[in-house]
ZASE-906950 format. One record per residue: residue in one letter; x, y, z of N, C-alpha, C, O in turn. Coordinates in pm, whole numbers, plus 50000, padded with zeros to 5 digits. Layout:
N
aXYZXYZXYZXYZ;...
This chain:
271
x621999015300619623029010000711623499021000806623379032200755;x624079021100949623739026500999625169034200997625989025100994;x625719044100998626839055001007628449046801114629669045301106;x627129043401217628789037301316628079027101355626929023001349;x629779022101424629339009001503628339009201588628229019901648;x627288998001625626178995701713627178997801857626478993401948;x628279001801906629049003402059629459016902079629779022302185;x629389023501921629969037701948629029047902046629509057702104;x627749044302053626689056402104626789054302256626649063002343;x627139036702279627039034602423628559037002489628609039802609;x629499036302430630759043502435631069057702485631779062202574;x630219063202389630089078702338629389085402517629799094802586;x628059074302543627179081802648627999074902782627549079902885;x629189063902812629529062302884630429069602980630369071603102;x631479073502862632179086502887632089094702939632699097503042;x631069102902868630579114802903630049110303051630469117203143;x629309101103079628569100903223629839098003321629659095403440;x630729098403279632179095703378632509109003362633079112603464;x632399119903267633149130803262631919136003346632329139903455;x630809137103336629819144603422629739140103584629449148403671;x630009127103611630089125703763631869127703826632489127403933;x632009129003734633489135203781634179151403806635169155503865;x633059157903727633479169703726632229178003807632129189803840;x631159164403826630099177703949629909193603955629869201904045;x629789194103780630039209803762628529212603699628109209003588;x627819220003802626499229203715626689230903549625929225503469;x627939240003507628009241203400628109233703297627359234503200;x628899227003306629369211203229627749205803212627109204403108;x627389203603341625639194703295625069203003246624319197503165;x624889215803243624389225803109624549220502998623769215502917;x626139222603005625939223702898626319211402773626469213302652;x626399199102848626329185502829624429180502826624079170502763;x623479188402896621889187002821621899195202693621379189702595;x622329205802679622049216102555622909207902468622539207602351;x623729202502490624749200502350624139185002344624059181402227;x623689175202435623129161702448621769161002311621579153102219;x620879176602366619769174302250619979178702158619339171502081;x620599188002084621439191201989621819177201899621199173501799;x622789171701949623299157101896621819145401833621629138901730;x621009147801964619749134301928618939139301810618199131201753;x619029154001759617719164201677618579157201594618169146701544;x620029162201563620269162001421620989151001400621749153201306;x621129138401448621269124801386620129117701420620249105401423;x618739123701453618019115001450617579111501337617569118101233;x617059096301361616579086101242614999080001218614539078201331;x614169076801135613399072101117612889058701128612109052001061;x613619056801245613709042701327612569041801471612219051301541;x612159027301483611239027101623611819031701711611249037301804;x613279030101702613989032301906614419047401893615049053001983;x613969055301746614509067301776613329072901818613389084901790;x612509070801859611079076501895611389079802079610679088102134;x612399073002151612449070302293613139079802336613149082002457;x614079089902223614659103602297613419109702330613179111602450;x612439113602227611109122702282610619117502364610199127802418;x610109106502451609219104102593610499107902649610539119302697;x611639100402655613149103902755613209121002824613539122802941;x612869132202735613069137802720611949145102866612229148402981;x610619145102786609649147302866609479141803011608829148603091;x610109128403056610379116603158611499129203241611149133303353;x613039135603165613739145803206613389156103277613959160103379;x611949163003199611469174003265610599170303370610649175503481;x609839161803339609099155403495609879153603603609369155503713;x611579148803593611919144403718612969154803716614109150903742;x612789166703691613599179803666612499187003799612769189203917;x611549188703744610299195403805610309188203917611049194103995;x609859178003969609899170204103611249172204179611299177104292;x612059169304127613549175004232613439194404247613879202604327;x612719194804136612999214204237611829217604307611719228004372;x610879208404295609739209804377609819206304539609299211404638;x610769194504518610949187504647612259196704723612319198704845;x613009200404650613959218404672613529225304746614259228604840;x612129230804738611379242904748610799235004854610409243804930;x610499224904903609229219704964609619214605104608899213605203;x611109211105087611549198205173613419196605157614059192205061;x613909201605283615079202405274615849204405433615469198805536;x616799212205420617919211505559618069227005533618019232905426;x618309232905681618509246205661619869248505628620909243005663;x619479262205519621039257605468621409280305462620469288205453;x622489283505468622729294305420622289305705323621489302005237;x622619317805320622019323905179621049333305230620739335105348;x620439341405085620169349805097618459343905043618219337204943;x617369349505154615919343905189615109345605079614509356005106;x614719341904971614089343804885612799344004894612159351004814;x612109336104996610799335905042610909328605189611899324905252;x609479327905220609029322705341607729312505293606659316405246;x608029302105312606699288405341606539287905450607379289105539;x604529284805466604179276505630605579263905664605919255705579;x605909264405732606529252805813605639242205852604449244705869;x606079230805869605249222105925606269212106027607129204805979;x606019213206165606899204406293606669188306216605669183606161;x608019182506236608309171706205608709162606342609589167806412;x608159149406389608859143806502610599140506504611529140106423;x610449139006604612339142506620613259130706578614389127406612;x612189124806477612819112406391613409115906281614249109506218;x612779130006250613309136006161614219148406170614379157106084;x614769147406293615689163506305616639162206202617069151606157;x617039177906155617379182306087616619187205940616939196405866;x615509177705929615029180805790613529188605821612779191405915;x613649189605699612579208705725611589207005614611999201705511;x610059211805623609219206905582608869221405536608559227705638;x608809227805446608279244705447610089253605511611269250305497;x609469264205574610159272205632611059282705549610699284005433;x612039289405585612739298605440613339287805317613559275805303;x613419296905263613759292405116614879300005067614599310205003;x616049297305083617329307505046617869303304904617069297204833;x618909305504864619089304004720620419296204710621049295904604;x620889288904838621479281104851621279269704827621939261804759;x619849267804915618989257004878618169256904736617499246904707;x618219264004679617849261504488618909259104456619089247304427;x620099268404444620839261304380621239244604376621269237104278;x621539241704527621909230704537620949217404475621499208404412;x619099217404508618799214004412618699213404282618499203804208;x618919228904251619129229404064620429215904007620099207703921;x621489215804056622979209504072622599196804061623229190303977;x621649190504126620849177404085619899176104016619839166603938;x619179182904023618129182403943618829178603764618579169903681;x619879191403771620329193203597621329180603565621649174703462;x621679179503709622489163303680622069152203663622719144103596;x620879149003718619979138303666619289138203543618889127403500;x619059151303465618609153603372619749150403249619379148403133;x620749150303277621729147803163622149135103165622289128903059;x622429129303295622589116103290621369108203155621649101803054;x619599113403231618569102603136619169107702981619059100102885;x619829121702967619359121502854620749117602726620869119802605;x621589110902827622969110302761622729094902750623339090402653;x622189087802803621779074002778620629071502654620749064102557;x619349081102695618519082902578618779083102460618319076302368;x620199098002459620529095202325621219079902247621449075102136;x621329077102378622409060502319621429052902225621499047402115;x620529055002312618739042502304618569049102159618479041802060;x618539060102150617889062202013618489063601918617879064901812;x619489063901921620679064901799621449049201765621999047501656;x621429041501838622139028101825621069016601818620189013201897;x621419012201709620198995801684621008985401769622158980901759;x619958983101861619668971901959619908959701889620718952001940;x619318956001773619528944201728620778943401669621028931401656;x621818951301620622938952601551623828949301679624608940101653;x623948954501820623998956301924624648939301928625698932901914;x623218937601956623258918801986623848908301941624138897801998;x624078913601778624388905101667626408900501682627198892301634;x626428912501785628248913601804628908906901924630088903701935;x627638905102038628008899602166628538884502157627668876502124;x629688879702176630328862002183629688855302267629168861302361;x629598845002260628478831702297628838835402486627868834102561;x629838838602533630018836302651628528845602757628108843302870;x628048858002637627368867202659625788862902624624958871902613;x625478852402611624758846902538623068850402631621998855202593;x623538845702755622318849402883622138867202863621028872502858;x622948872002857623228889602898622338895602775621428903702794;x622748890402636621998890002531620688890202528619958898702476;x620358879302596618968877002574617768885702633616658889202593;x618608887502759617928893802838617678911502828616868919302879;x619088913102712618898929002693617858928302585617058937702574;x617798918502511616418919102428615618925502463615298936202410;x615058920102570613988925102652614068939702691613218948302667;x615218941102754615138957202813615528966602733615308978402763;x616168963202614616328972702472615838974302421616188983402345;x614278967102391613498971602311612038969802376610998966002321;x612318974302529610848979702580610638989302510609728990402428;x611638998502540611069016202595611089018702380610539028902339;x611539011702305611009015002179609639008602131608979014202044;x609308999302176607948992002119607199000202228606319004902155;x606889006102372605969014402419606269027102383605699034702461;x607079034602279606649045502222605649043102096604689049802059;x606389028002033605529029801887603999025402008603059033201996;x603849016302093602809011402148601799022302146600849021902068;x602009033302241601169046002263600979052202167599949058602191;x601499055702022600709060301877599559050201836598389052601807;x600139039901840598639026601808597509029101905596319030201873;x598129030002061596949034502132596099043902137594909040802152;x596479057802127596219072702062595539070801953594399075601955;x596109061401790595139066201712594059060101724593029065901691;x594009041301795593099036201815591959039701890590919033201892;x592239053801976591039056802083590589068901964589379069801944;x591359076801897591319085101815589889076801704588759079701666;x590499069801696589309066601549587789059801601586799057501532;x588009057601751586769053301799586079065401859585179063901942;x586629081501804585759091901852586249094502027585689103502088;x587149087402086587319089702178588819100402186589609103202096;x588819105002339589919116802314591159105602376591109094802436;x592319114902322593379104502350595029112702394596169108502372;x594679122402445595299131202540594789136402658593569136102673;x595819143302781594959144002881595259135102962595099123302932;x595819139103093596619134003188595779118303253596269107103270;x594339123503278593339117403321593449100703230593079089803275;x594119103803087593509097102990594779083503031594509072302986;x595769084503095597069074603079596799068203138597389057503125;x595729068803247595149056603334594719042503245594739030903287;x594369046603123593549035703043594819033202924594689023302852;x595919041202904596529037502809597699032602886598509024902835;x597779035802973599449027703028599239010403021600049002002982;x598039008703067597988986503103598058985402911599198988102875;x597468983402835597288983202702598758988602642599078983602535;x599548996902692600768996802630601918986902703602528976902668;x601888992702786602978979502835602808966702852603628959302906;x601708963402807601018948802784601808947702646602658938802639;x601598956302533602008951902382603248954202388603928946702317;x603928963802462605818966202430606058956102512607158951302482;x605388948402635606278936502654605908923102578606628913202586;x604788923402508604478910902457605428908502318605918897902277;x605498921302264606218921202172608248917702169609088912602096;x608128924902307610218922402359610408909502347611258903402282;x609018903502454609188889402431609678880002295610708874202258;x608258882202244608298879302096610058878902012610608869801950;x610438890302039611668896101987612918882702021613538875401944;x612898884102202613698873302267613178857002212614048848702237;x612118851802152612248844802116612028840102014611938828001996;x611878851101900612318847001726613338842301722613698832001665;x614518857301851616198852501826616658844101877617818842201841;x615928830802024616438819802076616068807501967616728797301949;x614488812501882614418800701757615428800901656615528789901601;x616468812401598616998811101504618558811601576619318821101555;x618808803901636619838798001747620448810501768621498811301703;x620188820501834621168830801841622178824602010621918821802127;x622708824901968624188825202128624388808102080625248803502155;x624298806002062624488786102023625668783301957626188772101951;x626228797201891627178789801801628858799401841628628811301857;x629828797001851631028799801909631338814501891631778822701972;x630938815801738631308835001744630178836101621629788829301526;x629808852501701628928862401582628968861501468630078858601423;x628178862801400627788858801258628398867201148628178879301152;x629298861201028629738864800934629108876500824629648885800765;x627848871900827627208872700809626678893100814625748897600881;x627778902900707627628919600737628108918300867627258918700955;x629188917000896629878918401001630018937201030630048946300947;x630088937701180630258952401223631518954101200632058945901275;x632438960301135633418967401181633528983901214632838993101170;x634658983801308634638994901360635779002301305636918999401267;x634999014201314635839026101154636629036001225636809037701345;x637159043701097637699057301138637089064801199637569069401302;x635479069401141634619078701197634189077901382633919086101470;x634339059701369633939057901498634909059701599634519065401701;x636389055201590637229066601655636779077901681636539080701799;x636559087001579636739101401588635419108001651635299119501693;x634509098501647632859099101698633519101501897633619112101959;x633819089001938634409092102080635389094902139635549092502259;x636439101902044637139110202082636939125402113637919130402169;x636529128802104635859139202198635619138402327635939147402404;x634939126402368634349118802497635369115502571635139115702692;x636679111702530637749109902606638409118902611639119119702711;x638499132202486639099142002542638519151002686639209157302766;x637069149002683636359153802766636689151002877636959160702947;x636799140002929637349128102994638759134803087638829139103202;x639639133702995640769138803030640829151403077641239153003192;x640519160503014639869177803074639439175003232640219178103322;x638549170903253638079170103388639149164403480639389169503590;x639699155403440640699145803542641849155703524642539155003626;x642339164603440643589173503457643059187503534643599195903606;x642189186103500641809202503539640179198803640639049197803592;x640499197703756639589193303866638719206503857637689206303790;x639109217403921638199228503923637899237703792638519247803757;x636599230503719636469235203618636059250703556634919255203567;x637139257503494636149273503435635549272003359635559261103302;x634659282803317633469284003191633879280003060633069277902971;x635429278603043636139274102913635759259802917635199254802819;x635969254203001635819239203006633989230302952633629219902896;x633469239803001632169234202990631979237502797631329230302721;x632709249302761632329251202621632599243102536631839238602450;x634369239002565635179226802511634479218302535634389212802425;x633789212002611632759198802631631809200902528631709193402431;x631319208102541629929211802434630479207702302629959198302243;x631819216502236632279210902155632259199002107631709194402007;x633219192402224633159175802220632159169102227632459157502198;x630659170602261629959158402251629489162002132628449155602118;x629739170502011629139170301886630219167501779630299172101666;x631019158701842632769147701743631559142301654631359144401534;x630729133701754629869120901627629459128601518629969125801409;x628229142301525628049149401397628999152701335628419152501226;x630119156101307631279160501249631679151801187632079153001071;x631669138201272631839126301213630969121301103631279114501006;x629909125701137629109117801033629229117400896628479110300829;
């Protein structure tokens, strides 16, 4: 049974993504990714949807790498001190202002780094939600009025876990036919075959639970009812203290980002 309520993780990662677009602080998204994977290592579970922090993760550094690539590659001239020189390349005057090559100052890294690390905490503060909170426990709590919203998160809650377990079936299945099953080249043939089975299967999912009348009947089922605990308080309180920090104290110091770090590891403490 699972430690907290099926709302605390999406609670927990909502917060925080209000304390991180609020406080637009390099440091804070430091150190809200370092303390984010921290949290997913050591409550992770031996569950299908906990399999979706590790692609999440890797999905992070891909679109980590592409925003500082596109940094380095493609930008506005900006201040600072010249770190290098790229060929330039003339752009038509549809595009004035933006710059294709040319210097490279450290204004312009940083400022991509600042997004880059912010987009990276955002996937991975949701990830952790995905992989720490059962989807189906999730569902079991929503009132009939939610009944459409339900159904439909079926589907999108338990893609991205049935195409992680999908791609081990695919892997060992090319694996045992002597074929190789890594290798960038190789996802061309495993991507149609996986997202063929993680959606055939969501499906499947959405309609075991429309055959066994799920949303049909006035309120959620008696039936191990969720309640919500002490721990689970104390799980997102942190997240609101976090919360509050940023909204009192706008220009954040290096204290602030530590106290955060603190706070997004309430749930382990909790546990």
């Amino acid at each position: 049974m699972s430690r907290f309520h099926p709302l605390t993780w999406w609670l927990w990662a909502a917060l925080f993504c209000a304390t991180l677009l609020l406080a637009n602080s390099r440091w804070i998204s430091i150190a809200l990714v370092i303390s984010t994977m921290a949290v997913a290592f050591t409550q992770k579970k031996s569950s299908p949807w906990s399999q979706t922090f590790d692609w999440a993760l890797r999905f992070a550094i891909l679109a980590f790498g592409i925003r500082m690539m596109i940094a380095v590659l493609i930008g506005v001239p900006m201040p600072g001190k010249t770190l290098f020189v790229l060929p330039q390349v003339t752009l038509p005057d549809l595009f004035v202002g933006i710059r294709v090559g040319g210097p490279v100052t450290t204004q312009r890294l940083l400022s991509g780094f600042d997004e880059a690390i912010l987009l990276v905490a955002l996937i991975l503060l949701f990830a952790t939600a995905n992989s720490l909170s059962n989807p189906h426990s999730l569902l079991r709590i929503l009132p009939k009025r939610f009944y459409g919203l339900g159904l439909a998160s079926v589907i999108s809650s338990s893609v991205a876990p049935q195409a992680a377990r999908a791609i081990v079936r695919v892997r060992n299945a090319r694996r045992l036919r002597g074929q190789k099953s890594r290798g960038l080249r190789l996802w061309r043939g495993i991507a149609l075959p996986v997202l063929e089975d993680s959606l055939e299967r969501s499906i499947d999912l959405a309609a075991s639970l429309e055959s066994r009348g799920y949303g049909y009947f006035p309120s959620p089922t008696r039936y191990r009812p969720e309640r919500w605990k002490f721990n689970d308080t104390m799980a997102i309180s942190g997240a609101i203290y976090s919360l509050l920090l940023v909204i009192a104290f706008a220009n954040s110091t290096l204290l602030i980002p530590i106290l955060i770090s603190f706070f997004v590891l309430t749930p382990v403490l909790a546990s």
